[in-house]
N, C-alpha and C positions, 0 to 999 in steps of 0.2 A: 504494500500500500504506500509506505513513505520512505526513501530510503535514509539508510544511518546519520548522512550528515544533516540534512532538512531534521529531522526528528529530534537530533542532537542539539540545533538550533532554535525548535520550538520551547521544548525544555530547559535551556538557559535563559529563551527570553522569559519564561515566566515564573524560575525563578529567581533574575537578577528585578522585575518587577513587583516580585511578592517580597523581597530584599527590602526595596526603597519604599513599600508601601506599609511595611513592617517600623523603618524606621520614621514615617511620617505620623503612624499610628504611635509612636514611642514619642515625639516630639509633643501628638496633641495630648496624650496624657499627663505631661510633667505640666504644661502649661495648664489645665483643666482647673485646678485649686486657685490660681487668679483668675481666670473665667468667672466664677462661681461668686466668688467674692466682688467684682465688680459689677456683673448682674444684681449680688443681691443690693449693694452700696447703690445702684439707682434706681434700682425697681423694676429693671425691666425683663424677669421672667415672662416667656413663655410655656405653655403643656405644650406637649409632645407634637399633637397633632398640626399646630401650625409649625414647629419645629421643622417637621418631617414635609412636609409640603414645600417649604422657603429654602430646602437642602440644596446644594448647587448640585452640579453633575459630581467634582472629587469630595462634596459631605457626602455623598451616598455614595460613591466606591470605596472612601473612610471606614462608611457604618458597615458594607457588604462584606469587608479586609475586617473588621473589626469582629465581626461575627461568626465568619469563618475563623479567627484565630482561634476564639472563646471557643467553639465545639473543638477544635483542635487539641487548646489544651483542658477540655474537658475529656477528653480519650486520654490525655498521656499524663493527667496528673497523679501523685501514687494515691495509691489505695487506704494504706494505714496511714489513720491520724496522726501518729507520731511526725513521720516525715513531714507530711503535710503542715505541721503546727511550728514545724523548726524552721519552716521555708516561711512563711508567715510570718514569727519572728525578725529571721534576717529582711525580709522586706518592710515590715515597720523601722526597723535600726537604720533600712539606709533613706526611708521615709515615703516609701511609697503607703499610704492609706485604705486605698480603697480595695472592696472587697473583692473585686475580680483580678486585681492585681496578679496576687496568685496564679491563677487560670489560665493569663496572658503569660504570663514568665515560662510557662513550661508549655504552651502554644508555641512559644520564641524560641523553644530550646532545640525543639522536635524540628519546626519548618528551618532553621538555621541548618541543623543537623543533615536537611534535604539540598538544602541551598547547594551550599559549598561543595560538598561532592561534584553534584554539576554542574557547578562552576570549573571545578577540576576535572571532568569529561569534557568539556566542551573542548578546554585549551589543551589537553591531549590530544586530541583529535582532530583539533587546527595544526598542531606543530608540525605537520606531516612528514614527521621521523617514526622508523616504526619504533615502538616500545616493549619491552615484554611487560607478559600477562601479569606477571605477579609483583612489575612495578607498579603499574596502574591498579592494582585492588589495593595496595599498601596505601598508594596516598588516598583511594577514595577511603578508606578504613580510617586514616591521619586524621584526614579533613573531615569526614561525621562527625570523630570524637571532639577536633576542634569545636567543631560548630555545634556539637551538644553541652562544652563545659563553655562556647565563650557569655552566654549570658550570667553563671555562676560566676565568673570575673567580674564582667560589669557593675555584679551587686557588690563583691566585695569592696572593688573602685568606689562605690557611690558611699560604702558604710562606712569606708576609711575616711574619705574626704566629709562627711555629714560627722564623724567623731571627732577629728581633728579643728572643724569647725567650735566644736564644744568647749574642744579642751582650751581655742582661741579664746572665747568669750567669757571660760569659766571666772577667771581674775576680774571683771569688771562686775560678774554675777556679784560676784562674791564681797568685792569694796560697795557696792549696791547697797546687801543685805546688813552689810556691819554698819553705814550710815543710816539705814532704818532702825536698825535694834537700838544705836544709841539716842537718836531722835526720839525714840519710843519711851526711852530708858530716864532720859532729862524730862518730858514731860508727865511718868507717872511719879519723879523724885518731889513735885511741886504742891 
């Protein structure tokens, strides 16, 4: 029906598209907690349904990307609680909130995990050097596992840099709370 290189070609274009449409879905979520807060600071919520009607053409390929990932990582997320509660954990430490956060992370882990592989078929397959068999299975095996732990980095990234931010601000926390307790402390002496 299709031959190998046409096929090879459809399958990177979509997904070096489900890639960038992945990371446009990652961009509007960080951004979503000022959304929200500057909706509510003017009043101007809308429901859903004129929401969904006013959507451009990329808020519905967003929401259609966004959907799709949510059943995705509603397939691959684990089973026992445990796991599930530690990952959970590390996503509030690095400050993500919300509750499908979860869901979307291990969406990210699976479709990355798909990605990159064929990203590394494709450009095998362009180099038109031959290769042997059992180079090309070794980096597509490299590159899954890449692309199944690189979202566990990212989180560590975000926890490190959200702690390190803490541990900046701790000292002015903390000169803060010692000029309130004594302000406190001269006014109950009176």
């Amino acid at each position: 029906m299709f031959e190998m290189p046409i096929l090879i070609s459809i399958l990177v274009f979509t997904g070096v598209f489900l890639f960038f449409a992945a990371l446009l879905l990652l961009a509007k979520y960080t951004g979503t907690q000022k959304d929200v807060l500057r909706k509510l600071r003017t009043g101007t919520m809308v429901d859903a349904k004129e929401s969904e009607e006013n959507l451009s053409t990329s808020g519905r390929i967003r929401r259609y990307f966004s959907n799709w990932l949510f059943s995705l990582g509603q397939w691959a997320k684990p089973k026992k609680e445990s796991d599930l509660s530690r990952v959970e954990k590390d996503m509030l430490r690095a400050g993500y909130r919300s509750s499908n956060a979860v869901i979307f992370y291990f969406g990210t882990k699976v479709l990355l995990s798909l990605i990159l592989p064929a990203l590394v078929l494709f450009l095998v397959f362009y180099m038109r050097r031959p290769s042997p068999a059992m180079y090309i299975i070794t980096l597509l095996v490299l590159f899954a596992v890449i692309g199944f732990f690189l979202p566990n980095l990212f989180l560590w990234f975000k926890i490190s840099r959200r702690k390190a931010k803490f541990i900046e601000g701790f000292p002015d926390a903390l000169d803060l709370m010692v000029v309130c307790v004594e302000a406190g402390m001269g006014w109950m002496q009176r």
